[in-house]
C-alpha positions as CSV (number, residue, x, y, z in Angstrom):
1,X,-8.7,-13.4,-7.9
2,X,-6.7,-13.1,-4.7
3,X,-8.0,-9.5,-4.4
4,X,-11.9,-10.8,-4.9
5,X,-10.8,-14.0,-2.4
6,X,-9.9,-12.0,0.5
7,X,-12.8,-9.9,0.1
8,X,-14.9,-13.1,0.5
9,X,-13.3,-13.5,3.5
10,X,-14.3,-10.9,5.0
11,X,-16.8,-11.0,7.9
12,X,-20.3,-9.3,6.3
13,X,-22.5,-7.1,8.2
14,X,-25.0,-8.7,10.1
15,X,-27.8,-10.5,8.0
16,X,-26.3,-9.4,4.7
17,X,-27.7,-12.0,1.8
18,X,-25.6,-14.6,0.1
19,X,-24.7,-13.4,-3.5
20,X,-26.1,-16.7,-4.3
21,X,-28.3,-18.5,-3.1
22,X,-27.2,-22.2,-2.6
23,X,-30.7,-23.5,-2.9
24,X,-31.1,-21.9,-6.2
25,X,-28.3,-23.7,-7.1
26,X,-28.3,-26.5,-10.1
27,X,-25.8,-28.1,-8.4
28,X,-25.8,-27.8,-4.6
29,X,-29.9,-28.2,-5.0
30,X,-30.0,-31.8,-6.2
31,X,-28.1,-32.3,-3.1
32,X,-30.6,-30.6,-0.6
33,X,-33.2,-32.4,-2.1
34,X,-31.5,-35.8,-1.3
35,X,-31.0,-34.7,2.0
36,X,-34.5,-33.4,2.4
37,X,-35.7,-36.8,1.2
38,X,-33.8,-39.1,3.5
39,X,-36.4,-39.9,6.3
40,X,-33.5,-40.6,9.0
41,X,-31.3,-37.5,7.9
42,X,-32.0,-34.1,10.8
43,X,-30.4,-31.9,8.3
44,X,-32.2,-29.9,5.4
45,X,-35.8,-31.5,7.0
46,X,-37.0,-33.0,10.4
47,X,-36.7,-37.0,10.3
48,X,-40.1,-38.6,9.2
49,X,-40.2,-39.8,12.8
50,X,-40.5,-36.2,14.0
51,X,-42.9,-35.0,10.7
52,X,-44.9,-37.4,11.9
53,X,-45.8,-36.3,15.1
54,X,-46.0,-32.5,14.5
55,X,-48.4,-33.4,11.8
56,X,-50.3,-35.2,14.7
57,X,-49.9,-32.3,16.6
58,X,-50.9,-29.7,13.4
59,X,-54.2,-31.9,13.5
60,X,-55.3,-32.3,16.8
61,X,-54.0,-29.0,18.5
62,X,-53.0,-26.5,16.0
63,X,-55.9,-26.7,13.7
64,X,-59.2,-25.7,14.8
65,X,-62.1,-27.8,14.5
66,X,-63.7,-25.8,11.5
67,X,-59.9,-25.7,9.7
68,X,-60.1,-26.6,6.2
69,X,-57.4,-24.6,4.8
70,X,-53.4,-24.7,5.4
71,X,-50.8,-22.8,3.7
72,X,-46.5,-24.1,4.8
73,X,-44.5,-21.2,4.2
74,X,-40.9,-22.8,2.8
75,X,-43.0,-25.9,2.4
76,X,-39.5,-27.7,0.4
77,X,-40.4,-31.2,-1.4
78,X,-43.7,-31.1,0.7
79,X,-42.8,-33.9,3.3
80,X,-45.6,-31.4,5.6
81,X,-47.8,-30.7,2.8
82,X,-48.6,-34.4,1.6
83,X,-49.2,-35.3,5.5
84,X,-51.7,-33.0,5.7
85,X,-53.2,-33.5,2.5
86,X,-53.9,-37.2,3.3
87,X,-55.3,-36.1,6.2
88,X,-58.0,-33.8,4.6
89,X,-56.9,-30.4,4.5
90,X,-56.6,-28.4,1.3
91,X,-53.0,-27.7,1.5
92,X,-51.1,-25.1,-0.2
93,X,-46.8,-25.2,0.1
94,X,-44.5,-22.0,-1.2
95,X,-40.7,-22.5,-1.5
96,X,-38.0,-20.6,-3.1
97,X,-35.9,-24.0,-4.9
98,X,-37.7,-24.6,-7.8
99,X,-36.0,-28.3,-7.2
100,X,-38.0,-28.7,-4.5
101,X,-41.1,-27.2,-5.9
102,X,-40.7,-30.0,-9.0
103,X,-40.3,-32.7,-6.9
104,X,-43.4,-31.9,-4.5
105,X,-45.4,-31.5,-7.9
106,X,-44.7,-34.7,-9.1
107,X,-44.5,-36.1,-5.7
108,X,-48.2,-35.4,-5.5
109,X,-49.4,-36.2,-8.8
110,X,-48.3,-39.6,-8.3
111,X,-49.8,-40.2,-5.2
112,X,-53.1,-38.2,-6.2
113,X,-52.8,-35.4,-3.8
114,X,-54.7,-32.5,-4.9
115,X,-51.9,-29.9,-3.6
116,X,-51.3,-26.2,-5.1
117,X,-47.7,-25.5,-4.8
118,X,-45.8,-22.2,-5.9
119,X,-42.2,-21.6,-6.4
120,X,-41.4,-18.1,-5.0
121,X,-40.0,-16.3,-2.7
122,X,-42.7,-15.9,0.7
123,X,-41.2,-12.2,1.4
124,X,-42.6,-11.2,-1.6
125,X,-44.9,-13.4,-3.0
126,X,-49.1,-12.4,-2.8
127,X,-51.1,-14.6,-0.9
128,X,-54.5,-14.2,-3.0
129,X,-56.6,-15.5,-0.8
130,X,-57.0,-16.2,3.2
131,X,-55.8,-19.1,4.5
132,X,-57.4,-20.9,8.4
133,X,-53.7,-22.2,9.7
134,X,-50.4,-21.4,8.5
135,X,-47.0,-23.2,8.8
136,X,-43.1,-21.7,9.3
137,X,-41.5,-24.7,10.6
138,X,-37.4,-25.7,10.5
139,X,-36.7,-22.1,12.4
140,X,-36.8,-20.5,9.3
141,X,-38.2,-17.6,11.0
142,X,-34.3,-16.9,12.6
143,X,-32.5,-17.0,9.3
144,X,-34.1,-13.8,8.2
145,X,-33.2,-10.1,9.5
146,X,-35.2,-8.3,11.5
147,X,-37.2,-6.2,8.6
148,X,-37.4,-9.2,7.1
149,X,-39.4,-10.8,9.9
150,X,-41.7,-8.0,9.9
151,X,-42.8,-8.5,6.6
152,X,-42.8,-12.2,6.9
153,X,-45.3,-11.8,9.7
154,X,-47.2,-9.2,7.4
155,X,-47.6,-11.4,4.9
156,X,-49.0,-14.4,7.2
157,X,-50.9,-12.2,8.9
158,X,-52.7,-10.9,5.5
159,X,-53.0,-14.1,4.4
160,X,-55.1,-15.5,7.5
161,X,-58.6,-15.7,8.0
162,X,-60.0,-13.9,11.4
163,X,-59.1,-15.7,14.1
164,X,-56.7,-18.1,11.7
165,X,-53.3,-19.6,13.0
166,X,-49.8,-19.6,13.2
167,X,-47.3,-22.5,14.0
168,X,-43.6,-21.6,13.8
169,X,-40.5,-22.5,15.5
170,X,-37.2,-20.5,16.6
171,X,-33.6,-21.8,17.7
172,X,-33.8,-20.5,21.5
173,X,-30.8,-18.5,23.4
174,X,-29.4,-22.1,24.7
175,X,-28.9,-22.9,21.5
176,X,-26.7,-19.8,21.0
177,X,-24.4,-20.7,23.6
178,X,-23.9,-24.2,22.1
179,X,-22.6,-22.8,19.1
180,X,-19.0,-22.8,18.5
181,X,-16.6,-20.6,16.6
182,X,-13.9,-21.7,14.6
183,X,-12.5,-22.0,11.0
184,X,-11.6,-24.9,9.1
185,X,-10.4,-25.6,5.3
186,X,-10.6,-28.9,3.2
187,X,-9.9,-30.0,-0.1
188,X,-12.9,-32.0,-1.9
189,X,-12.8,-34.1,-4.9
190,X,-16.5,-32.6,-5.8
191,X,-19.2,-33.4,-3.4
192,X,-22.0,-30.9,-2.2
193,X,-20.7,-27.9,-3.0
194,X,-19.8,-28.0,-6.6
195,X,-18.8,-31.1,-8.7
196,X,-15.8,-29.7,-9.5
197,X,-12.4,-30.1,-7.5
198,X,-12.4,-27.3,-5.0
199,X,-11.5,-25.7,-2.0
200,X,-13.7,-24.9,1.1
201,X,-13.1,-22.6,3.7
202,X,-16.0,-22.5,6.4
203,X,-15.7,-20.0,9.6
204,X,-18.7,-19.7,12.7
205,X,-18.8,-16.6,13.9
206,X,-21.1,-15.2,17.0
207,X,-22.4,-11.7,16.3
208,X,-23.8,-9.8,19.3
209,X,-27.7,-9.2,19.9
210,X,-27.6,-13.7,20.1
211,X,-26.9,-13.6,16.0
212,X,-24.0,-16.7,14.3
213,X,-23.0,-17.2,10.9
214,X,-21.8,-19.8,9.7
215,X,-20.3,-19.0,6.3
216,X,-18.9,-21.3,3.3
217,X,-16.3,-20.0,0.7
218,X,-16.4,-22.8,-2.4
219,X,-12.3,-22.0,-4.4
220,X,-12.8,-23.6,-8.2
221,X,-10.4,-22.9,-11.2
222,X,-12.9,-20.6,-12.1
223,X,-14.7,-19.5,-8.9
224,X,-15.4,-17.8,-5.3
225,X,-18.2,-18.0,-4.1
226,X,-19.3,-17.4,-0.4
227,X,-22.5,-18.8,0.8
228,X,-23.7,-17.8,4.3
229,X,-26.3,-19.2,6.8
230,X,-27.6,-17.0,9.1
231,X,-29.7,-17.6,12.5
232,X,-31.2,-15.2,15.2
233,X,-32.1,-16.6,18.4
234,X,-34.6,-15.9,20.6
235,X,-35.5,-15.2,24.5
236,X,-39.2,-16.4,24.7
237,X,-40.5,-12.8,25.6
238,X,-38.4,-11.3,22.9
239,X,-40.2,-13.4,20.2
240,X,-43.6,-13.3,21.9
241,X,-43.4,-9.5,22.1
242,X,-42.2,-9.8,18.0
243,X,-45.5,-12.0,17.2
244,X,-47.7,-9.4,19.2
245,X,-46.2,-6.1,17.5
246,X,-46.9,-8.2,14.6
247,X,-50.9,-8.0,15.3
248,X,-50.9,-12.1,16.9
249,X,-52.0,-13.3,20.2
250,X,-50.2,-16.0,21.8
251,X,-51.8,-18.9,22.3
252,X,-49.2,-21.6,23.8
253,X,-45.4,-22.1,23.6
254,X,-43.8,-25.5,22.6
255,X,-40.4,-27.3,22.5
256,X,-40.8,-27.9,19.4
257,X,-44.2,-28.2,16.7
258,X,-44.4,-31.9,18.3
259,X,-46.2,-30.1,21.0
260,X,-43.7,-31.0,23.3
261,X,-44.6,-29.2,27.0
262,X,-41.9,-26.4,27.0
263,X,-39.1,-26.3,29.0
264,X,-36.2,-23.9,29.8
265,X,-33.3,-24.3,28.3
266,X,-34.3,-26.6,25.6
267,X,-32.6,-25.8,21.5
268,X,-36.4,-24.8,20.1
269,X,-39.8,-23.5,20.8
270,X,-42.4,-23.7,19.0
271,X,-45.6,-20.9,18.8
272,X,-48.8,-21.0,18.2
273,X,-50.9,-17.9,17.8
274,X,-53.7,-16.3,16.4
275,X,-54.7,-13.6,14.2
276,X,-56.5,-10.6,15.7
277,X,-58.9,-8.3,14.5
């Protein structure tokens, strides 16, 4: 196990995936969902406070007048997708934890929101039909490699109607030079990462090309496992030119999807663009 330990150790190449996914995770997941739910937590989601106000913003700036249609890419328990759901919109949420997926399902029938959710993963899954506004919100859009972003904004694209939206958000170069290294180790009685007594190692490391990881190594009787978190972030032009490659045209920057006016320097922006063609 030593041998296998130190390996876990090491730094990966940029981008390189998790062996496992934590949110996939029977364990870890129930945890997520908790924090997801907790309407005063900044952590897995936004605080209701702020939800609330980008839905305003989603309704009265982001969608078009003629909207009728949303799809939220990594949707999670659907905090975005029952908003807009009360507010009119047929609303269709994606997300890779099936946890999450359950609890937006039930979430929903209880409340008698006629939502369609789907459990899989929005790099691969097929859009079947075309959507007027589409969602990417949390910065989800950094965690994923470059390739990854250009099928990402493949998919959204194909799944748009001409002349249909995109909101999205990215961590912003400030951000990047906020972030600190450093390693740490702790001994935990259970808790998030496994219910088991067990030891975790966490390092933050800055990559060039404005990349960090921040990576997790859970120690059990029985286990390593390394768990990494991954964020690119971005020079307005740099993602603006990404979004236009990716067959978009920009129609305003943000702070944040509040539609806050954006300034330099602040952690986020937020986009919103159009499909061409």
């Amino acid at each position: 196990m030593f041998t296998y330990l130190i390996d876990q150790l090491q730094l990966p190449e940029r981008f390189t995936p998790s062996e496992k996914m934590f949110w996939q995770d029977s364990h870890i997941s129930t945890y997520l969902l908790v924090a997801h739910l907790d309407p005063g937590h900044e952590g897995a989601s936004r605080t209701a406070n702020f939800i609330d106000q980008s839905v305003a913003f989603i309704t009265q700036t982001a969608a078009q007048a003629d909207t009728e249609t949303i799809i939220d890419f990594g949707c999670g328990p659907g905090l975005y997708c029952e908003r807009l759901a009360e507010a009119g919109y047929q609303v269709t949420g994606i997300d890779f934890s099936e946890r999450s997926i359950q609890h937006a399902k039930a979430s929903a029938l209880e409340k008698g929101l006629n939502i369609t959710y789907r459990y899989d993963n929005y790099l691969t899954a097929t859009v079947d039909r075309q959507y007027d506004l589409a969602t990417l919100i949390y910065c989800d859009y950094g965690a994923l490699s470059p390739g990854d972003r250009k099928q990402l904004l493949r998919r959204i694209w194909n799944s748009l109607q001409k002349g249909g939206r995109l909101l999205f958000d990215v961590f912003t170069i400030a951000k990047y030079q906020q972030f600190i290294e450093g390693k740490d180790w702790m001994v935990h009685e259970g808790g998030f990462w496994s219910p088991q007594t067990h030891v975790k190692l966490t390092q933050n490391v800055k990559y060039d090309e404005d990349v960090s990881l921040e990576q997790t190594t859970i120690i059990t009787n029985e286990t390593v496992e390394s768990y990494y978190i991954w964020h690119q972030y971005f020079a307005k032009t740099w993602v603006i030119q990404e979004i236009e490659d990716a067959g978009f045209t920009l129609i305003d920057v943000y702070n944040d999807v509040t539609g806050a006016p954006y300034q330099a320097g602040n952690e986020t922006l937020a986009l919103l663009v159009e499909k061409d063609g």
